[in-house]
N, C-alpha and C positions, 0 to 999 in steps of 0.2 A: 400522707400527713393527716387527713380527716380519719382516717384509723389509729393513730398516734392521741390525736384529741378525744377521741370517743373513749379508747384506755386510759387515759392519764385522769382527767375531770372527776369519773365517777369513783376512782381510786383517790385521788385529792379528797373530794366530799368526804368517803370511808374514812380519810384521817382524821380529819378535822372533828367530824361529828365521833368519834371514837375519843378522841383528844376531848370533846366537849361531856361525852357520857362518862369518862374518868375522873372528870374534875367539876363533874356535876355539885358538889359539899365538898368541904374541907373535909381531908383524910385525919385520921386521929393519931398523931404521930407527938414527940417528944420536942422541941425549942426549949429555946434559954432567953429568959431573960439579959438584959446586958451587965444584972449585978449575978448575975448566974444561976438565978432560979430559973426550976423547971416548970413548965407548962405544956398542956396536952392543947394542939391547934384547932382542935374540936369546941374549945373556949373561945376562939377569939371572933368575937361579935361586935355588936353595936346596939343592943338592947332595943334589937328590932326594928330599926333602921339600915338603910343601904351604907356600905362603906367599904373602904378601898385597902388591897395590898398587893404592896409594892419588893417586890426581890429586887433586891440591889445591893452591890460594891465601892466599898471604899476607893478603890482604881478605874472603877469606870467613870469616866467622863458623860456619858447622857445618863445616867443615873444619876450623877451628881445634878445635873441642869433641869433630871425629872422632879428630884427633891425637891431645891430650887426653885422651880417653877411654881410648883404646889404650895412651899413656901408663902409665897405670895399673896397667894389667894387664899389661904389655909381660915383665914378668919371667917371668910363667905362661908366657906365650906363648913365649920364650927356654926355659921349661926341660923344654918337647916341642921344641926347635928348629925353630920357626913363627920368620917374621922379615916384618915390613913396607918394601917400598917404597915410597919418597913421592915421588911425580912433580909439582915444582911447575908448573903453567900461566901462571905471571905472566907478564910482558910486559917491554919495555924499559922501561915508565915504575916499575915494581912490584918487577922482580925483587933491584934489590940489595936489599928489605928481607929477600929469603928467609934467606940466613947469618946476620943476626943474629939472626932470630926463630929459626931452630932453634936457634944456642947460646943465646940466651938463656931458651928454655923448658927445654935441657938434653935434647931428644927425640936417641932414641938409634938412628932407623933409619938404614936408606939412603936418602939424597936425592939425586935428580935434578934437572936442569933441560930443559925440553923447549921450550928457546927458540923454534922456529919452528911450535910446534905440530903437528908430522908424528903425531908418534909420539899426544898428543889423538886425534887425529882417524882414523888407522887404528884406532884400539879404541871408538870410536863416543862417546868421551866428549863430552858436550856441556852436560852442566852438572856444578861440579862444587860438595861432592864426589863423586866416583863410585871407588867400589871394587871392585877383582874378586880373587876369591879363585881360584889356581891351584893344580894338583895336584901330585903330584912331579914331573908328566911334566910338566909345564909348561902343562900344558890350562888354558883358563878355566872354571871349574865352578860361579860364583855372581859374582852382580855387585848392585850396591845405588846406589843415588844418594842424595843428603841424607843426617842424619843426625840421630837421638835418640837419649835415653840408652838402654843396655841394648844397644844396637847391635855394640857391642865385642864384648859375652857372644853373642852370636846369628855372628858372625865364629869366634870362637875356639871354637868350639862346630862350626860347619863343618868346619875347621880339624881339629880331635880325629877329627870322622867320618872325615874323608882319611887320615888318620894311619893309625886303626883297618880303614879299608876296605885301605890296601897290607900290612896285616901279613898 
């Protein structure tokens, strides 16, 4: 068993830190806007400030409640200028539900569409949803999969450190 642990751990750590040296910056890959324009994700910032993106679907349920959640508190978050993007992963059979579930909940980030999944899959998402919190320099500093409550507060709370760590 103690040999079982001894392989497995340092081979776990290899993932992760591999997973974390690939998604070091955002990859420079192609999105859509949701009236359909294009954009390179090599753009999507916060003018130097920490902020947050979010892969998520229309059919997931804790995606919906990550929203949601954030929802909530989105105005704190707005008045340290923290901002979320939300990168939907639907598909051709899913995605026209994505425009009217954002207007219809009234959520007030930036949404994306990641039609062919490029942009998924250079940042190692694979189930979502999966969030990563980036710094002003645009680094990935924290990543999370699923979602319960309190999750928002433990986000905006990263979020505040970055803040406080550039001043």
């Amino acid at each position: 068993m103690k040999k079982t642990l001894a392989l497995f751990f340092p081979a776990l750590f290899f993932t992760f830190s591999s997973l974390a040296q690939r998604t070091a910056t955002l990859p420079e890959l192609t999105i859509k806007t949701l009236q359909g324009h294009e954009i390179n994700t090599k753009t999507l910032e916060n003018q130097g400030k920490p902020f947050a993106i979010s892969f998520w679907a229309t059919w997931c349920r804790p995606c919906l409640q990550e929203l949601n959640a954030i929802d909530e508190i989105y105005h704190e978050w707005q008045d340290y200028g923290f901002k979320l993007i939300a990168v939907s992963i639907d598909d051709t059979r899913t995605r026209a539900n994505v425009l009217p579930m954002v207007k219809g909940r009234g959520w007030e980030y930036e949404f994306y569409l990641d039609e062919n999944g490029d942009f998924r899959r250079a940042m190692g998402v694979g189930n979502v949803p999966h969030t990563f919190i980036l710094n002003g320099k645009g680094e990935v500093v924290y990543q999370h999969t699923s979602f319960s409550d309190g999750m928002e507060w433990e986000m905006f709370d990263v979020l505040i450190e970055l803040l406080e760590d550039d001043e």
